[in-house]
C-alpha positions as a Markdown table, in Angstrom:
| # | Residue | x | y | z |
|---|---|---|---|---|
| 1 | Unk | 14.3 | -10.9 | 36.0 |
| 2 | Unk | 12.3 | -12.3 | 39.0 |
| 3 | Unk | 8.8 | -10.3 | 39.4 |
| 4 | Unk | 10.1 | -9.7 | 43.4 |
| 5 | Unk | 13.0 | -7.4 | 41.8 |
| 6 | Unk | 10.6 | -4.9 | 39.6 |
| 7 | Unk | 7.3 | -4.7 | 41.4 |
| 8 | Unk | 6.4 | -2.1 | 44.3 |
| 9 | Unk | 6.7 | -3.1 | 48.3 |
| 10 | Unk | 5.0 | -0.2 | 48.7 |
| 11 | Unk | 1.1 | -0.7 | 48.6 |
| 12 | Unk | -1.8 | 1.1 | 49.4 |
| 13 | Unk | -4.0 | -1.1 | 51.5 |
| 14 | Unk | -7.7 | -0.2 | 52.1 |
| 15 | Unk | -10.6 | -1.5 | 53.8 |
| 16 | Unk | -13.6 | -2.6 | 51.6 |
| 17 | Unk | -15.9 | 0.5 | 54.1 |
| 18 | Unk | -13.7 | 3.5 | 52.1 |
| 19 | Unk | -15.6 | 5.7 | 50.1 |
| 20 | Unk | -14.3 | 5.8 | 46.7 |
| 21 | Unk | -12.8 | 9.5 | 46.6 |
| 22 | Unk | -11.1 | 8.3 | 50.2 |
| 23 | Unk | -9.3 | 5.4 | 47.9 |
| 24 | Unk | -8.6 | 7.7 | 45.1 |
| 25 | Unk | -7.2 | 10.7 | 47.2 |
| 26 | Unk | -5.0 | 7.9 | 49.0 |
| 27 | Unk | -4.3 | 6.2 | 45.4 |
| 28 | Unk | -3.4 | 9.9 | 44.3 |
| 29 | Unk | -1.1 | 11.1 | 46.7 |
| 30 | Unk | 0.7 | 7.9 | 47.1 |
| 31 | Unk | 0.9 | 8.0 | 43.1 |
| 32 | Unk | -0.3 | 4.7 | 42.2 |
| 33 | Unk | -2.9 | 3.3 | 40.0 |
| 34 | Unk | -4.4 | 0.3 | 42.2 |
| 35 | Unk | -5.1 | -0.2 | 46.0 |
| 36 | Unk | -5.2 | -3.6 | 47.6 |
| 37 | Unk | -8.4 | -4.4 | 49.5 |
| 38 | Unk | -8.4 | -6.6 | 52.6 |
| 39 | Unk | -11.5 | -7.4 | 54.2 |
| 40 | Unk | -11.1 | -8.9 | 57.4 |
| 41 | Unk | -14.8 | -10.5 | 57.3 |
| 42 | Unk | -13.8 | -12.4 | 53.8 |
| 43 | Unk | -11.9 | -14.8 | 52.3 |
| 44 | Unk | -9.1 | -13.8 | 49.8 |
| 45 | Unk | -8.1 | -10.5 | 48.5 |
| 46 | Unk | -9.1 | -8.1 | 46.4 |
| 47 | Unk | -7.9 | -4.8 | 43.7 |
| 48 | Unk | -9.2 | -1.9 | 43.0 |
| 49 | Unk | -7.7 | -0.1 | 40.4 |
| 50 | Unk | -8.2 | 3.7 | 38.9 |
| 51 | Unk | -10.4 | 2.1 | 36.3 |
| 52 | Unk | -13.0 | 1.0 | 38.3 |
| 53 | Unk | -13.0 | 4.3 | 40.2 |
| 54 | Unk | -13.9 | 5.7 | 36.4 |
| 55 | Unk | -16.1 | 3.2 | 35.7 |
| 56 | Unk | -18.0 | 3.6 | 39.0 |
| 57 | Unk | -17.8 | 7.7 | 38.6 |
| 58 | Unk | -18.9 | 7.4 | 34.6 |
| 59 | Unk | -21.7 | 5.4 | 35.6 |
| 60 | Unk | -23.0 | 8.5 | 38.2 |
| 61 | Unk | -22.6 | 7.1 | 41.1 |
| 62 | Unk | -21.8 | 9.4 | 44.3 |
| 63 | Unk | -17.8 | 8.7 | 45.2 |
| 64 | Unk | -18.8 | 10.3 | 49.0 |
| 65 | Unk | -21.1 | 7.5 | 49.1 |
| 66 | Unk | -19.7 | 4.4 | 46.9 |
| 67 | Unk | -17.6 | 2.0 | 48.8 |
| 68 | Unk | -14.7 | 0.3 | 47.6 |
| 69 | Unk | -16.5 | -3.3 | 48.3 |
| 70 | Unk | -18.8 | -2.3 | 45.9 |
| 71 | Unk | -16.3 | -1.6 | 42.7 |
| 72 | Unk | -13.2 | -4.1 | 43.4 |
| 73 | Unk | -11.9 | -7.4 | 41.8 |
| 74 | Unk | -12.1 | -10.2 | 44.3 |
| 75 | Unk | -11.3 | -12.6 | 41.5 |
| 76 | Unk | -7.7 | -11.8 | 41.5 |
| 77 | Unk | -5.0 | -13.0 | 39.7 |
| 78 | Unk | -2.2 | -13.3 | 42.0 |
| 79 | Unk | 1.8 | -13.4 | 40.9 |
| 80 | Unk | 4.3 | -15.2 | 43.2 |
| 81 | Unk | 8.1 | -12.9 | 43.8 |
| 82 | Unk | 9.4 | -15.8 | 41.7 |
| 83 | Unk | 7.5 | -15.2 | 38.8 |
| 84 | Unk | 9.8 | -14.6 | 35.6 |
| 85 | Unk | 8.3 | -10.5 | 34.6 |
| 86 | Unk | 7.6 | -12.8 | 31.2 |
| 87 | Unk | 5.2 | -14.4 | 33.1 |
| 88 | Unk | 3.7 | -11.5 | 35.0 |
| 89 | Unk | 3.2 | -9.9 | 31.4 |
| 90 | Unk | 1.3 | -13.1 | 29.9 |
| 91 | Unk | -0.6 | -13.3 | 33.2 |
| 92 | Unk | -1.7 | -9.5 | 32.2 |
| 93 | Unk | -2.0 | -10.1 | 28.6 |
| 94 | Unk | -4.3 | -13.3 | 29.2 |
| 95 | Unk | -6.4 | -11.2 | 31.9 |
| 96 | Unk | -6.7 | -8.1 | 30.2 |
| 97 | Unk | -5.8 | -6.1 | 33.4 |
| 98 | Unk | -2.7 | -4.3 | 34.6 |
| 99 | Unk | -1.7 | -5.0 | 38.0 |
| 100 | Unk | -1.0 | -7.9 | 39.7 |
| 101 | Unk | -1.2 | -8.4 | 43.5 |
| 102 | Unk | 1.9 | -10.3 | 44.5 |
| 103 | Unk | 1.7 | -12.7 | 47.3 |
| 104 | Unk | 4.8 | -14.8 | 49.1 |
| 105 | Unk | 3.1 | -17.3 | 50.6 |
| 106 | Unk | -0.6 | -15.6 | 52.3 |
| 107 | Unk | 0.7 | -12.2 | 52.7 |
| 108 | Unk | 0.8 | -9.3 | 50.5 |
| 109 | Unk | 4.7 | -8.5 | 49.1 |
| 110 | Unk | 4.0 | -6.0 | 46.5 |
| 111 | Unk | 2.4 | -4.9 | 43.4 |
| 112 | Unk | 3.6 | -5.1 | 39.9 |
| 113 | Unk | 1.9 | -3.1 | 37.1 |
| 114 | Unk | 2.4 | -2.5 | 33.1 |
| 115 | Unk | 4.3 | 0.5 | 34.2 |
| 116 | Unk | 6.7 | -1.8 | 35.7 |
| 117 | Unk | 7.2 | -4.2 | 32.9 |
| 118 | Unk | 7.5 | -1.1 | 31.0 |
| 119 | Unk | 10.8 | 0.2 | 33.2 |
| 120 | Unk | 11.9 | -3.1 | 33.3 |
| 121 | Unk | 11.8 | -3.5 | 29.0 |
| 122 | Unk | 13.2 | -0.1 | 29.4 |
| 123 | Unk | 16.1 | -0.9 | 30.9 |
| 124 | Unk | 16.9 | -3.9 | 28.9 |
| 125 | Unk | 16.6 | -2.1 | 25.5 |
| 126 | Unk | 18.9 | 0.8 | 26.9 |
| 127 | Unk | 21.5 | -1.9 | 27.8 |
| 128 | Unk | 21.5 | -3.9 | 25.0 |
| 129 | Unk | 21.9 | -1.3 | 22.5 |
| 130 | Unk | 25.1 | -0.2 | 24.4 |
């Protein structure tokens, strides 16, 4: 299975200028554990994940006042749609994180995430042991 066919279209874009609780009420309602961060004054994109919104919290810092530039991953691994989900997994494994920002071509397609290889393994155990 091809990463394009188990990760989410649907992501949660923010600007690197939202406060922390603004990214985590949006991440939240929307249900998901990461938000993509596109900063139209820099190169490249970056993650922020619910992680780093603990971390950042944990460490006492005010979430009214933290910005999301401040407590993101700009050094992101990226997965292509034609990724195997074996490779997506490795990629995460290796990395020690779990999303991955999916890009076809320059442009943000999705987001893939343990929880998806998990549905995805799901699946396949549930119709192999039929």
């Amino acid at each position: 299975m091809q990463v394009r066919e188990a990760m989410s279209s649907q992501v949660l874009v923010v600007g690197p200028e939202h406060t922390l609780r603004q990214a985590a009420r949006m991440m939240s309602a929307r249900r998901v554990g990461s938000a993509v961060v596109i900063d139209p004054d820099s190169e490249g994109i970056g993650i922020m994940t619910e992680r780093d919104v603990l971390n950042a919290i944990g460490a006492g810092l005010d979430p009214d006042v933290e910005r999301t530039g401040a407590h993101l991953t700009w050094d992101v691994v990226y997965a292509g749609p034609d990724w195997t989900v074996e490779e997506a997994a490795a990629a995460m494994a290796r990395g020690g994180f779990r999303h991955l920002v999916v890009l076809d071509g320059r442009e943000v397609a999705g987001v893939i995430s343990v929880r998806d290889l998990m549905r995805v393994w799901a699946v396949r155990q549930a119709t192999t042991a039929v």
